[in-house]
C-alpha positions as CSV (number, residue, x, y, z in Angstrom):
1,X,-80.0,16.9,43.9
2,X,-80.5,17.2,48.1
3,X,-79.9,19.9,49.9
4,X,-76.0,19.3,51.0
5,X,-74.8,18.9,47.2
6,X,-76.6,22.0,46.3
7,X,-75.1,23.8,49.5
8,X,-71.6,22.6,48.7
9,X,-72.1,24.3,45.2
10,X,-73.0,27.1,46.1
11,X,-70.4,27.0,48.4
12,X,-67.7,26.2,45.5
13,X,-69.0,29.0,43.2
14,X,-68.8,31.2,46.1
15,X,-65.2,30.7,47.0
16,X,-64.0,30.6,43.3
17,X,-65.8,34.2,43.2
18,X,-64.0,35.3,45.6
19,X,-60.8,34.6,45.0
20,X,-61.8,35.6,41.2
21,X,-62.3,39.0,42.5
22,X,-59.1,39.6,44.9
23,X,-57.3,38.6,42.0
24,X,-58.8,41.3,40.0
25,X,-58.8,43.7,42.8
26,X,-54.9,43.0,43.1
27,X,-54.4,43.5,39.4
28,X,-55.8,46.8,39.3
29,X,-53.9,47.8,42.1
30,X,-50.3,46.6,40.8
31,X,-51.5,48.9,38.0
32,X,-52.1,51.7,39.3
33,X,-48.5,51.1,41.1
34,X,-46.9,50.8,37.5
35,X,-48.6,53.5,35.9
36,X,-47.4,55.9,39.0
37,X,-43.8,54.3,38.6
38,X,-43.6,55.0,35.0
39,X,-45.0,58.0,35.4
40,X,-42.2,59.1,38.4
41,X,-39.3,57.8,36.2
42,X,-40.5,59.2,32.8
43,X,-40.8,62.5,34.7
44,X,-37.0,62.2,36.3
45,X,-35.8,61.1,33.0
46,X,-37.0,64.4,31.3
47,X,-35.8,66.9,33.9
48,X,-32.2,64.7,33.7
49,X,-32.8,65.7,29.8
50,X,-33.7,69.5,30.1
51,X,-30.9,70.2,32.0
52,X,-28.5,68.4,30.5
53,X,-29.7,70.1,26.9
54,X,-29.6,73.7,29.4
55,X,-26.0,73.1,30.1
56,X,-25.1,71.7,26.3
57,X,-26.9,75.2,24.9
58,X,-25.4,77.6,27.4
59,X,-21.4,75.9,26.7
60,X,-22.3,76.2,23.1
61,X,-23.1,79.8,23.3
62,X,-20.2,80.4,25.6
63,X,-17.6,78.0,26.1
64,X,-16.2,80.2,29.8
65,X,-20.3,79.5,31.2
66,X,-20.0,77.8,34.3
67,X,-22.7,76.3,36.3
68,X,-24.4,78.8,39.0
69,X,-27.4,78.6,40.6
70,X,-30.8,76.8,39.4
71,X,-32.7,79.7,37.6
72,X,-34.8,77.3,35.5
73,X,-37.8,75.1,36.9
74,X,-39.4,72.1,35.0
75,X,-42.2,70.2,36.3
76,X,-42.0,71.6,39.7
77,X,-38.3,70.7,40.1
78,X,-35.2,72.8,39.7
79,X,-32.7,72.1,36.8
């Protein structure tokens, strides 16, 4: 083998390693985009869910209870 096929492996194997490894490098990005995402709308979900299930036991208890104010805090936001 001379010395141009062996540089134009190498040169091969070197560009399919790179683009190997941005592909990588992208996919673990776009996952920790999803994991954040799911973690954002599971976290919306359950405050949606808390207070919803607030309201539900406070008519149940009293069926005159009206909505005032946000005295109740779940994960950092107010219900």
């Amino acid at each position: 083998m001379g010395g141009k096929a062996a540089l134009l492996i190498v040169l091969g194997f070197s560009t399919i390693m790179v683009i190997v490894g941005l592909n990588m490098n992208r996919a673990s990005t776009s996952a920790v985009d999803n994991s954040t995402n799911y973690y954002e709308t599971s976290a919306a979900k359950e405050i949606a869910r808390s207070g919803i299930n607030l309201a539900l036991n406070n008519l149940s208890r009293n069926q005159s209870w009206t909505a005032a104010g946000s005295p109740y805090s779940y994960m950092g936001s107010k219900i």
